[in-house]
Backbone and ligand atoms as CSV (ligand in chain L), in Angstrom:
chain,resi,resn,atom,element,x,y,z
A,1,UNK,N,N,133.093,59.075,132.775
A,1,UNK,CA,C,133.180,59.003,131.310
A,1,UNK,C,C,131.879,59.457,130.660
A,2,UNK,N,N,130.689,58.975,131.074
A,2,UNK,CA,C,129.562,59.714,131.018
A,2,UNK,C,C,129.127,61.153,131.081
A,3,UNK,N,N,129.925,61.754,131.877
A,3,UNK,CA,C,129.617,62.466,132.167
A,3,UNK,C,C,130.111,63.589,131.381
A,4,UNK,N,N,131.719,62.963,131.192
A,4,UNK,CA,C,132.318,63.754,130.338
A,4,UNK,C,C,132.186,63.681,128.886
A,5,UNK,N,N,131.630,62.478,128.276
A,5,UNK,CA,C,130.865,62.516,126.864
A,5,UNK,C,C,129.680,63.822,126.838
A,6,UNK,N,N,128.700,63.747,127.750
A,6,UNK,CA,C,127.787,64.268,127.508
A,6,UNK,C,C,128.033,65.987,127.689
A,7,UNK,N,N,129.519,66.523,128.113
A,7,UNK,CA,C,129.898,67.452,128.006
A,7,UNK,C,C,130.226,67.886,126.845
A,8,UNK,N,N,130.935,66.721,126.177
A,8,UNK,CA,C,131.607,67.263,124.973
A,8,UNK,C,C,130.116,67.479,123.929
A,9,UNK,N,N,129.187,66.532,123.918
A,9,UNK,CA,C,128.453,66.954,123.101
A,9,UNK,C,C,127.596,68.267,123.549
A,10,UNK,N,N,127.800,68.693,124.797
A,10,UNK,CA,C,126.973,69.947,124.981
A,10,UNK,C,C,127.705,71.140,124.100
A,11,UNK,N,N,129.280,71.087,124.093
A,11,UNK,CA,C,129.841,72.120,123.524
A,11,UNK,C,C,130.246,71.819,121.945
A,12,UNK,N,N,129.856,70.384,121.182
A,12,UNK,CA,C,129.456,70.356,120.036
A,12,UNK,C,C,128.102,71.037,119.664
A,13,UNK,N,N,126.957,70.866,120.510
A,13,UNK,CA,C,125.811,71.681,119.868
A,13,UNK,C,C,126.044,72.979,119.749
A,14,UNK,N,N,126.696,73.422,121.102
A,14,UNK,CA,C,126.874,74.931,121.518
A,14,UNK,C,C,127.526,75.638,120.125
A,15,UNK,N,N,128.619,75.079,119.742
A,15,UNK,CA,C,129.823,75.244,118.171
A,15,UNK,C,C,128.956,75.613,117.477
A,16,UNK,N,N,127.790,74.729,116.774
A,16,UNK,CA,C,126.983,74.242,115.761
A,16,UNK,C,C,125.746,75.587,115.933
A,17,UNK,N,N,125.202,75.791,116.748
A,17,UNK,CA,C,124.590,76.757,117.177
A,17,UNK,C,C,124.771,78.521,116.893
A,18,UNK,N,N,126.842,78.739,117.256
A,18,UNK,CA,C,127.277,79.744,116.991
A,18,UNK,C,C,127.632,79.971,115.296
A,19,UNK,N,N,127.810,78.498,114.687
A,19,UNK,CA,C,127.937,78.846,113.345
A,19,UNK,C,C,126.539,78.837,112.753
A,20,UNK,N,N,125.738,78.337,113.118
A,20,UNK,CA,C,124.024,78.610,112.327
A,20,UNK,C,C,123.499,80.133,112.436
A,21,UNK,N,N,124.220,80.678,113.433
A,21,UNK,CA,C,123.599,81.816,114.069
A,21,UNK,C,C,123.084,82.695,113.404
A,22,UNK,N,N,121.690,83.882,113.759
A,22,UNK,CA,C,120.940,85.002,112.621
A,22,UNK,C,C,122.417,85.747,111.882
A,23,UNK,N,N,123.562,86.028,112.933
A,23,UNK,CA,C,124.642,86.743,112.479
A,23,UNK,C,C,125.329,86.096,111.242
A,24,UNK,N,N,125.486,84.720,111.256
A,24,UNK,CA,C,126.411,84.361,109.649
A,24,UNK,C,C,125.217,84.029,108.634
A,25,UNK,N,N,123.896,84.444,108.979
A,25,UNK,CA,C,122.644,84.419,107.814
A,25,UNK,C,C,122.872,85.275,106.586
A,26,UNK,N,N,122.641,84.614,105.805
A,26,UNK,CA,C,122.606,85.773,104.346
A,26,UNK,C,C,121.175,86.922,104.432
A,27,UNK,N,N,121.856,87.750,103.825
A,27,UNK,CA,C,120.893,89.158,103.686
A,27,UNK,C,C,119.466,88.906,103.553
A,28,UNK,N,N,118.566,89.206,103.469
A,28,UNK,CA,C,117.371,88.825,103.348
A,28,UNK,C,C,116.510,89.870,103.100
A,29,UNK,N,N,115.760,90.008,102.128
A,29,UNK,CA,C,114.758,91.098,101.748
A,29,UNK,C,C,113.980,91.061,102.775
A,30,UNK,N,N,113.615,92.157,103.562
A,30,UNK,CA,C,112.554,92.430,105.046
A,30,UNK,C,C,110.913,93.120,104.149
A,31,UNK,N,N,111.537,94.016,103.208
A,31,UNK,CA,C,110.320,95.525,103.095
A,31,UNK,C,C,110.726,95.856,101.806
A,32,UNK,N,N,109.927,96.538,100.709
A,32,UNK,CA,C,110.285,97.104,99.560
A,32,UNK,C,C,109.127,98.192,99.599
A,33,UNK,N,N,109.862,99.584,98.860
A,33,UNK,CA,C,108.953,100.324,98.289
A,33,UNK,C,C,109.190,100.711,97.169
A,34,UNK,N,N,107.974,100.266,96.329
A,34,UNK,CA,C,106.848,100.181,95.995
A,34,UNK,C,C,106.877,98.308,96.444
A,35,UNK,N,N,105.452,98.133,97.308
A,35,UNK,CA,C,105.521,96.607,97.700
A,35,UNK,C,C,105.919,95.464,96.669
A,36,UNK,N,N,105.577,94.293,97.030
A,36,UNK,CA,C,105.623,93.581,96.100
A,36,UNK,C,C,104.218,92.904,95.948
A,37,UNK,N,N,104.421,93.384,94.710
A,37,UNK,CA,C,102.795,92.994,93.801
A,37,UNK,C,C,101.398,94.138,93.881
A,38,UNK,N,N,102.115,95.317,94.572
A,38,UNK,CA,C,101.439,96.394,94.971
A,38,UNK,C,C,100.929,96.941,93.373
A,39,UNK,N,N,99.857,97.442,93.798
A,39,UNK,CA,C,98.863,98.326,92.163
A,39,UNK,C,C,99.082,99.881,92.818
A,40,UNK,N,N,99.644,100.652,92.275
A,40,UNK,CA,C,99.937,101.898,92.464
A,40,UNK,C,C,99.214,103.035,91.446
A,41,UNK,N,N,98.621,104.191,92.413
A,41,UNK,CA,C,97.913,105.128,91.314
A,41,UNK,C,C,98.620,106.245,90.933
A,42,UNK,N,N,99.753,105.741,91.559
A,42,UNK,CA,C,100.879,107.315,91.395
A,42,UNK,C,C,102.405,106.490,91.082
A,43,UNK,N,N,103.041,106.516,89.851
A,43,UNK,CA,C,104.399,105.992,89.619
A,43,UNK,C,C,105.548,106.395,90.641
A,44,UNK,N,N,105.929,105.494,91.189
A,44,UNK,CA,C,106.992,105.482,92.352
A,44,UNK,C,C,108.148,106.119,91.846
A,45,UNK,N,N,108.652,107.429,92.114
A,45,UNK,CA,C,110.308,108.007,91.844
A,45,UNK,C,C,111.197,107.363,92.525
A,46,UNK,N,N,111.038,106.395,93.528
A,46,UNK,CA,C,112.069,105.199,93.720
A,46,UNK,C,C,112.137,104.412,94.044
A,47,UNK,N,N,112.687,103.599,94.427
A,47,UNK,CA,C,113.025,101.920,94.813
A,47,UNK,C,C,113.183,101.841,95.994
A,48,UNK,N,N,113.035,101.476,96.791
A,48,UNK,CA,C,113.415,101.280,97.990
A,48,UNK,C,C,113.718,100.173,98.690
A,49,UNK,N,N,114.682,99.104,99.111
A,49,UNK,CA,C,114.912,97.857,99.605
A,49,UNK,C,C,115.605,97.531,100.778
A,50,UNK,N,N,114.690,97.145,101.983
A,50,UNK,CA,C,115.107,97.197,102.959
A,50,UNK,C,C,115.814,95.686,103.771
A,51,UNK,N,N,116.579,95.618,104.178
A,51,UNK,CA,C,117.017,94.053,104.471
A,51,UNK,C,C,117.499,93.944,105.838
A,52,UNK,N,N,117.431,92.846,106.239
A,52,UNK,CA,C,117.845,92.232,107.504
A,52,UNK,C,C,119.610,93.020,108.589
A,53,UNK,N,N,120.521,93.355,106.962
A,53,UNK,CA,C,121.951,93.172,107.638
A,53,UNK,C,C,122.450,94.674,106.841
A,54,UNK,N,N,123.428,94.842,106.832
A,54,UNK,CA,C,124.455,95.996,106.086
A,54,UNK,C,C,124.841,95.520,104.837
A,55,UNK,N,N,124.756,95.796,103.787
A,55,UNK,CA,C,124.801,95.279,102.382
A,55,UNK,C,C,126.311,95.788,101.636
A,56,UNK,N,N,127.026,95.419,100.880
A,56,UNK,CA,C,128.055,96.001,100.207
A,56,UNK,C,C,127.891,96.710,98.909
A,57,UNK,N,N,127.976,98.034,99.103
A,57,UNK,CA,C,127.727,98.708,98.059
A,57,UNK,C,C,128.162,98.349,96.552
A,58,UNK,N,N,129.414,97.263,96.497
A,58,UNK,CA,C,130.240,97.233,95.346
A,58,UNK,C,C,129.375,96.551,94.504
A,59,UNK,N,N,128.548,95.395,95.385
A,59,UNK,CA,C,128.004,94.286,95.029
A,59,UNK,C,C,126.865,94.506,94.927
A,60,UNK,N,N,126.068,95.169,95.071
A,60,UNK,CA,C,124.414,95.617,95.029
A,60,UNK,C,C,124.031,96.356,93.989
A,61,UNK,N,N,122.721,95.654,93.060
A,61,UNK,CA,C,122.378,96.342,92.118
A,61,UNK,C,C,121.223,96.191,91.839
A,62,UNK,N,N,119.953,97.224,90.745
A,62,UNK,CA,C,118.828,96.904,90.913
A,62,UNK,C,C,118.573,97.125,89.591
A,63,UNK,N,N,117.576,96.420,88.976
A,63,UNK,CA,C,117.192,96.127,87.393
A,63,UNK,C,C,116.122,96.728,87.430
A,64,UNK,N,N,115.404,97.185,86.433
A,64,UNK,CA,C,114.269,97.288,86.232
A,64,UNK,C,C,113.711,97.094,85.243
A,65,UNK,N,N,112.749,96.472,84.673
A,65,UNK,CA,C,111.538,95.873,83.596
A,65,UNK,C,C,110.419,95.908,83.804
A,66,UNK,N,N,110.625,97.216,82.093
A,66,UNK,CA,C,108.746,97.627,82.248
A,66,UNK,C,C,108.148,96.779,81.064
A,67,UNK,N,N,106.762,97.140,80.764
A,67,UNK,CA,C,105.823,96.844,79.981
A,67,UNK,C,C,106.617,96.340,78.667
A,68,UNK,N,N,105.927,95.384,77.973
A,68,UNK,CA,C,106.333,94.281,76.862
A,68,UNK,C,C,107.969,94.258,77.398
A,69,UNK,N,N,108.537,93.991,78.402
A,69,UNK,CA,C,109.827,93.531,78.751
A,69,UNK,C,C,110.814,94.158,78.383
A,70,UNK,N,N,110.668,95.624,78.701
A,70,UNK,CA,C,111.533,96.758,78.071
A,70,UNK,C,C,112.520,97.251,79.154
A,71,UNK,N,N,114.198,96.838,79.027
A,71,UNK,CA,C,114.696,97.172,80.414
A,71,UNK,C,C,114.755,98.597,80.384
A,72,UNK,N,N,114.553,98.969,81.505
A,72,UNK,CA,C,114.446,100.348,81.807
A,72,UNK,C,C,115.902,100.966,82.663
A,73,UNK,N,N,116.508,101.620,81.799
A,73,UNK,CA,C,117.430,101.817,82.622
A,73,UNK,C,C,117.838,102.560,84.331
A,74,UNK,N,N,118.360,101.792,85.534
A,74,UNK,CA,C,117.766,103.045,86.525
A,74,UNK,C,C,119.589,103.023,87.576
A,75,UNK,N,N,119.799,104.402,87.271
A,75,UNK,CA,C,121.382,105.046,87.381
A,75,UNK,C,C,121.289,104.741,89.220
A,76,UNK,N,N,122.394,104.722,89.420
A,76,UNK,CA,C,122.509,105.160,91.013
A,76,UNK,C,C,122.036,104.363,91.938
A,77,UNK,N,N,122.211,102.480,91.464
A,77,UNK,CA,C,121.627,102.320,92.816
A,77,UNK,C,C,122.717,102.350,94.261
A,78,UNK,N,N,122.511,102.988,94.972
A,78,UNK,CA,C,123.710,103.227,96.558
A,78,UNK,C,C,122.706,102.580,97.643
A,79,UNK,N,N,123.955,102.106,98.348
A,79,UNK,CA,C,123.256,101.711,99.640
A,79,UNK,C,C,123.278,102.997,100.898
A,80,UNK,N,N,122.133,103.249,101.210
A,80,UNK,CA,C,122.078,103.910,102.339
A,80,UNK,C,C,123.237,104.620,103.254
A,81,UNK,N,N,123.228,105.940,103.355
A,81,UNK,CA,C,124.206,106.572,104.124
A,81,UNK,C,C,124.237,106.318,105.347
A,82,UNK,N,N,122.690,106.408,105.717
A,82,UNK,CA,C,122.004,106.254,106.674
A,82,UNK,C,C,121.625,105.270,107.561
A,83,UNK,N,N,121.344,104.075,106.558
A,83,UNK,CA,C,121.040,103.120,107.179
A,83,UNK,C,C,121.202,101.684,106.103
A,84,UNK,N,N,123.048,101.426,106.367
A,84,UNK,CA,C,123.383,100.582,105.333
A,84,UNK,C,C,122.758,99.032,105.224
A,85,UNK,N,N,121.605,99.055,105.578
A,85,UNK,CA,C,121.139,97.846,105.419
A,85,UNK,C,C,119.772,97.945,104.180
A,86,UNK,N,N,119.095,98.907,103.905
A,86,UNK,CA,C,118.490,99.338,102.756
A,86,UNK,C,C,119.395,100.395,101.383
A,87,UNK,N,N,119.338,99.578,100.520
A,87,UNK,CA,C,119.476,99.996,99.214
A,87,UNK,C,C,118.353,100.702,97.920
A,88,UNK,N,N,118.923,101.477,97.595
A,88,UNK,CA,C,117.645,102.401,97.208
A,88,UNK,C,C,118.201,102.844,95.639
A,89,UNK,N,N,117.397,103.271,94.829
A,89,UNK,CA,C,117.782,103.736,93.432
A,89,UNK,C,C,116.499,104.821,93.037
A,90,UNK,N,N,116.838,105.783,92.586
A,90,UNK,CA,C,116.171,106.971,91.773
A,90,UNK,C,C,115.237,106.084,90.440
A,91,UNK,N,N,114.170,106.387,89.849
A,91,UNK,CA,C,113.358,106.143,89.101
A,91,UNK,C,C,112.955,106.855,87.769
A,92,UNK,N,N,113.375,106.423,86.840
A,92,UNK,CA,C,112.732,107.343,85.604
A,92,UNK,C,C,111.499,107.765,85.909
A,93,UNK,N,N,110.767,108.595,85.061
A,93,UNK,CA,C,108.884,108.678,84.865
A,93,UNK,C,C,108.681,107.260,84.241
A,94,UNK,N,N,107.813,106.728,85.055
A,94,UNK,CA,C,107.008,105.700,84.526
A,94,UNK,C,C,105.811,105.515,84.065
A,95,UNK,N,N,105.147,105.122,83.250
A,95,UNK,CA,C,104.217,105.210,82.332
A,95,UNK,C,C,103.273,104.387,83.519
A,96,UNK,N,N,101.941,103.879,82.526
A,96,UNK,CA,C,101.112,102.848,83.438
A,96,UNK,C,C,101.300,101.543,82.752
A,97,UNK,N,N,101.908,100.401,83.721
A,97,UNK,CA,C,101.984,99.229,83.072
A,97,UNK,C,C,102.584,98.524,84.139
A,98,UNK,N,N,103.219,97.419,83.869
A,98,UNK,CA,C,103.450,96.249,85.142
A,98,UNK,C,C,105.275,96.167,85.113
A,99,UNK,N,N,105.652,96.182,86.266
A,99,UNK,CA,C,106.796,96.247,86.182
A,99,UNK,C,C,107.918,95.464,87.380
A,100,UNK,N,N,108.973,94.774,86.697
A,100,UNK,CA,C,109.348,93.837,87.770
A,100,UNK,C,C,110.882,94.335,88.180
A,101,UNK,N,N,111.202,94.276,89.649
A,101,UNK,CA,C,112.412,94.758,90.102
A,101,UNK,C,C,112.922,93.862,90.193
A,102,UNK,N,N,114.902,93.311,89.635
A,102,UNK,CA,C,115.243,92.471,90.163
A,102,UNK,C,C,116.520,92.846,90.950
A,103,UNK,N,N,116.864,92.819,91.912
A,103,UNK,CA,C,117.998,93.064,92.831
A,103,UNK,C,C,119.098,91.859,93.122
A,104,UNK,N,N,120.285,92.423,93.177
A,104,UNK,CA,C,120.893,91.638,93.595
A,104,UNK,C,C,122.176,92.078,94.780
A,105,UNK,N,N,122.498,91.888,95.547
A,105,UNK,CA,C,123.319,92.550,96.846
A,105,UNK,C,C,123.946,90.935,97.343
A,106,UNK,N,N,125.575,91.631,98.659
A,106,UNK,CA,C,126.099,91.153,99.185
A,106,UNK,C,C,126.380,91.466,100.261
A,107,UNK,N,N,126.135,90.703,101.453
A,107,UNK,CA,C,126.098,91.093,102.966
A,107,UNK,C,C,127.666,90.995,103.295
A,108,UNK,N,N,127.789,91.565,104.163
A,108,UNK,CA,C,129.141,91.552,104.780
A,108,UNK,C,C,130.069,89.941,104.865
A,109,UNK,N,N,128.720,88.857,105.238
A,109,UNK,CA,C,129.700,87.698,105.026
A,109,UNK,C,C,130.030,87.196,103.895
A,110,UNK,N,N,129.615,87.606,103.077
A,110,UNK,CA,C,130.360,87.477,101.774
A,110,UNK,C,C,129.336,86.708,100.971
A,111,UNK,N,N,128.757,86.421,100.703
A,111,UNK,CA,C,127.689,85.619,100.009
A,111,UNK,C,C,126.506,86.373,99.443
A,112,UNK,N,N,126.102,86.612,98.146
A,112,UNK,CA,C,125.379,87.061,97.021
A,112,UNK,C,C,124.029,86.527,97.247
A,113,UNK,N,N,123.405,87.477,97.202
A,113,UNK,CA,C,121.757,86.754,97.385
A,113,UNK,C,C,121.494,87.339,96.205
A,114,UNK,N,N,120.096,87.098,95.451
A,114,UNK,CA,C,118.981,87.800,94.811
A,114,UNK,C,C,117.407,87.465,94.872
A,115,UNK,N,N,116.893,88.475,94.301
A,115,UNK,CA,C,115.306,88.505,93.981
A,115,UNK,C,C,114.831,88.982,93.664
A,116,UNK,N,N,113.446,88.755,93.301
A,116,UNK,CA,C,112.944,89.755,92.606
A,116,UNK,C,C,111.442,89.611,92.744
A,117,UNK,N,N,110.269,90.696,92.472
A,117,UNK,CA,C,109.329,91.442,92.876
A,117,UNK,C,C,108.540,92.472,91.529
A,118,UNK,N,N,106.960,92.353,91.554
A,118,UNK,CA,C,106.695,92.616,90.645
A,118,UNK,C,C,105.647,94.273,91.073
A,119,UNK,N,N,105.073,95.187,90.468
A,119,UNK,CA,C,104.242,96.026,91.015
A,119,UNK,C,C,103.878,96.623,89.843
A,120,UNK,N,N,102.790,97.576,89.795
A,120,UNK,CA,C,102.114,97.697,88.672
A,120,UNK,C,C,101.688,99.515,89.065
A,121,UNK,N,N,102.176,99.969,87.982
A,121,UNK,CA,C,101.010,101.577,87.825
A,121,UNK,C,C,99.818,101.552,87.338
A,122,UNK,N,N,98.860,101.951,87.678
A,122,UNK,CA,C,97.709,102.240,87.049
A,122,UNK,C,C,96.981,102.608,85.929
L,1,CU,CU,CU,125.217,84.467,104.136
């Protein structure tokens, strides 16, 4: 009976283990370009956001806010042809001033993350 309790709880942890797993983790920001909180001497022509998993294009989008809190409009954000786990967007000309990205995306298991990240032109 012992023996067989201490079985069952081996394949309760084991369960508990496969549902915690990195695989049912939500998306997770890894890398951005332009960094975050980076001072730049040259205005970035794009966004770049790199993450942990494969992102859903339907659901992924990226904001941008420049100087005195002016949204800046920025067309096209797509996720990667290449490598559907970074999402990327084209960049107006940007002036020199401080500017904050906010993103928001959905990983394959279905669950919505966001965040956001600040960087500055010169
Ligand atoms: Cu998740």
């Amino acid at each position: 009976m012992i023996r067989f309790s201490s079985l069952f709880s081996t394949l309760l942890f084991g369960l508990a283990s496969a549902i915690t797993s990195p695989a049912f983790a939500h998306a997770k920001l890894q890398s951005s370009d332009p960094r975050a909180g980076s001072m730049l001497d040259k205005a970035p022509t794009q966004v770049r956001l790199k993450f942990n998993e494969a992102l859903e294009p339907a659901f992924s989008k990226i904001k941008l806010t420049g100087p005195r809190n002016t949204a800046i409009p920025v067309a096209g954000a797509t996720v990667d042809k290449a490598d559907p786990a970074v999402l990327a967007a084209p960049l107006p000309a940007l002036s020199a001033g401080a500017y904050r990205v906010q993103w928001s995306t959905m990983a394959h298991d279905g669950h919505k993350v966001k965040g956001e990240f600040t960087f500055t032109v010169k």
